[in-house]
N, C-alpha and C positions, 0 to 999 in steps of 0.2 A: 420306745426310745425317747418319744420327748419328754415327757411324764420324768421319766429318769435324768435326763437334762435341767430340766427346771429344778428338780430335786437337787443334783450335784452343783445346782448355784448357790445354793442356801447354804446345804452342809458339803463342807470343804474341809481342807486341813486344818485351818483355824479352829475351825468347830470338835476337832478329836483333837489338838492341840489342848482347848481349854476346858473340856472334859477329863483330861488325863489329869490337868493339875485339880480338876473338884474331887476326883476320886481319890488321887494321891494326899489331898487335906485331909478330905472324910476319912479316908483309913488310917494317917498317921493320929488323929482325934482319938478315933476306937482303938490305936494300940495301946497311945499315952493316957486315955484315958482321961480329956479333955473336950467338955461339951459347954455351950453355952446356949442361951435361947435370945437368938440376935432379931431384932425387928424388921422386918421385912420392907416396911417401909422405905428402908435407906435403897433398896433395889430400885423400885420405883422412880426414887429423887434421880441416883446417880446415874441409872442406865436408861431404864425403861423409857421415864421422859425426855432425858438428851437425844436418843434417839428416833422416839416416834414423832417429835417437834423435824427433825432432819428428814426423817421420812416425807411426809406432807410439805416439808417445802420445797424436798426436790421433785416431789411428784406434780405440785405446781408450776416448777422449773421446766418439767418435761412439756405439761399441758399448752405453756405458753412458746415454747418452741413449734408445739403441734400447730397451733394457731399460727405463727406468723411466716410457717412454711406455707400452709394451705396458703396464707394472701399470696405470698412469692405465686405459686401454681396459679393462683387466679386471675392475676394481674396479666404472670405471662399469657395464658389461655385469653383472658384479653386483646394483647397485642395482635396475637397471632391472629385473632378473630377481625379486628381492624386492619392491618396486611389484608386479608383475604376478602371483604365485604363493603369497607367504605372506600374504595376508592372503582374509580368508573372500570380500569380495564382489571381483568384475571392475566396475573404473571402467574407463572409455576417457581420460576426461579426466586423471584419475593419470598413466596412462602419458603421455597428450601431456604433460602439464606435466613429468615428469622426462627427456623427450624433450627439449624446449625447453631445460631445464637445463644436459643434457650438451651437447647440440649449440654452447649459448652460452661452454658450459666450453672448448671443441674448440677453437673459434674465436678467442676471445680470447686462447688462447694461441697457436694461431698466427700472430696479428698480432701479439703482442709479440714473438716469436722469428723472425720474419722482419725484423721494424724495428730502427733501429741502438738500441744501449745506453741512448743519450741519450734517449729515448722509452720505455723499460722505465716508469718509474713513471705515466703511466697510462695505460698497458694494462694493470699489475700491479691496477689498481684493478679492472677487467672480473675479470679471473681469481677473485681473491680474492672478490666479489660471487656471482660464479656458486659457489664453495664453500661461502660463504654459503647461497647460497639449495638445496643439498644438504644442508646440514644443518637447516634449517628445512623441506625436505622430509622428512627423516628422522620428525622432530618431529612429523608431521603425521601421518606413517604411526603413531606410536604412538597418539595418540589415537582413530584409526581401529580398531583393536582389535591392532595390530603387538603381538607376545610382548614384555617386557620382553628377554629374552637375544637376539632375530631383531635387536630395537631397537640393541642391544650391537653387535651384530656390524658395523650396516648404519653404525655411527657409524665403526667399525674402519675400514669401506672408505673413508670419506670420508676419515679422518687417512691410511689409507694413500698416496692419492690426494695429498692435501696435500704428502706428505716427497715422492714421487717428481717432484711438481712444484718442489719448492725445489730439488733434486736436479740437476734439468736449468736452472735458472734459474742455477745456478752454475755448470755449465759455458756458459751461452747469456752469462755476463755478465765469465768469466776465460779467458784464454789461457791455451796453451802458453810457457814462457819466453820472456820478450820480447829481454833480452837472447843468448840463445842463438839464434834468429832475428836479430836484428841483427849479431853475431857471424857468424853464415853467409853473411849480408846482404853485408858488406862484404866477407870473402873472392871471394864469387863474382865479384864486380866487378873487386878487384886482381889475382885469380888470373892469367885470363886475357891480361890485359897482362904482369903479369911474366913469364909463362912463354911470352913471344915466343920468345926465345932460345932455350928449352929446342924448341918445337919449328921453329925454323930449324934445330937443328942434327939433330934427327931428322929431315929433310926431305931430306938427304941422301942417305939410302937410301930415297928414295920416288921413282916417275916425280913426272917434270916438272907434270901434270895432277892430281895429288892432293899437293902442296904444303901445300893449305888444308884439307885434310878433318879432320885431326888436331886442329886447332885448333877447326873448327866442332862438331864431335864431342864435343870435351870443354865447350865452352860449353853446346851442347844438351843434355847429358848433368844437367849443373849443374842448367842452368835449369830445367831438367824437372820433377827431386825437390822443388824447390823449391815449382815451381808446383803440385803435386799436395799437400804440406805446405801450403800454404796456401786449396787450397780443401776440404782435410780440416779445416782451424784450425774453420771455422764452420759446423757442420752442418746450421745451418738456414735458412741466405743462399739458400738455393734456385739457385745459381749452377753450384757443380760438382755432377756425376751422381750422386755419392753420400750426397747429402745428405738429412738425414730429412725427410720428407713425410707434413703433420699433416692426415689427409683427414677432417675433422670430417662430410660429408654422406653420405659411404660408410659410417661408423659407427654413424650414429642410420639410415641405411637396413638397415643387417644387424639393427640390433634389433630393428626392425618386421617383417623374415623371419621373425624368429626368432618373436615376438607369435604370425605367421599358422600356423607351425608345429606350434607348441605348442597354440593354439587347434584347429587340425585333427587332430591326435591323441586331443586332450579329445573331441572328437565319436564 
């Protein structure tokens, strides 16, 4: 079933959509009896490279969300670490409250980042609240007897926290070139039609029973890259496999391992 899944992300309607018109070219060619031997090269120019140029830079798009999520995880894992170790006494209620904290940090951004654009401001209000209330936890731990320089550092991880989250709110909120997508947009679609002729006339030297492969072949091919460009465009639509997955309950669950581990060592 997944196999099949991954499959039916690639080929879709689109993709028998623009197969029907290469085979309905290719045959109105061999009815009329209109062939040409068109260069291939023009496929290359108008599709192939508009696309695999979009591919690689949304998969860069994605990579660099990867990365500035992990700092998010890290920083928080930080904090939590600092709550729990530098300071003289062990609260439990500390830890839930900067528990609560992250986990509320986790979630609001992945409800903003799963929801269309149009909805970004507020769920940006959630985020920003919960960074809030990080640094007002900060704040707390100093009065607590937190070192002035431990205090420094634990403000670091918040701001770090902060930019890594603008970071990916800019890619969650701009595309890859719109026009340059549109541009491949429209080729894929004329492609196929023009080059009836081209392959009526390579059809020639093909049995009788593969006539049409050539044409579906090259639709599929299209459509493909395409489809895979564009469910790399949004890596947090949760739609295509490779998209990032913001597991906010697995996160505040490993901190609390971490709590029982470190607490059983102390022993």
């Amino acid at each position: 079933m997944y196999k099949i899944n991954s499959l039916l992300l690639i080929l879709n309607r689109k993709t028998a959509l623009i197969s029907l018109l290469a085979i309905a070219s290719t045959w109105a060619a061999l009815r009329f009896t209109v062939t040409a031997d068109f260069p291939l090269t023009l496929i290359s120019t108008a599709v192939v490279f508009p696309i695999v140029f979009s591919i690689g830079h949304a998969y860069k798009r994605r990579e660099n969300a990867l990365d500035d999520y992990g700092t998010i995880k890290a920083h928080g894992r930080a904090l939590y670490f600092a709550a729990r170790d530098w300071l003289p006494d062990q609260s439990p209620a500390r830890l839930r409250h900067v528990e609560c904290v992250l986990i509320d940090l986790m979630t609001s951004c992945r409800e903003m980042f799963k929801n269309p654009v149009s909805e970004m401001p507020e769920h940006e209000k959630r985020v920003y609240a919960a960074f809030s209330s990080l640094s007002v936890f900060v704040k707390r731990m100093r009065e607590e007897g937190l070192a002035s320089g431990e205090c420094s550092r634990c403000n670091q991880y918040v701001s770090k926290m902060i930019v890594s989250f603008e970071s990916i709110k800019h890619i969650y909120q701009y595309r890859t070139p719109r026009t340059l997508r549109a541009f491949s947009d429209f080729f894929i679609i004329i492609l196929p039609v023009l080059y009836g002729p081209y392959f009526a006339h390579e059809a020639a030297a093909y049995a009788q029973g593969l006539t049409y492969v050539m044409p579906v072949l090259f639709a599929v091919i299209q459509v493909g890259l395409d489809n895979i460009q564009h469910h790399l465009e949004d890596p947090f639509d949760q739609i295509g496999e490779d998209d990032v997955a913001i597991n906010a309950e697995k996160f505040v669950d490993l901190l609390s391992c971490g709590e029982n581990e470190g607490a059983r060592r102390a022993a």
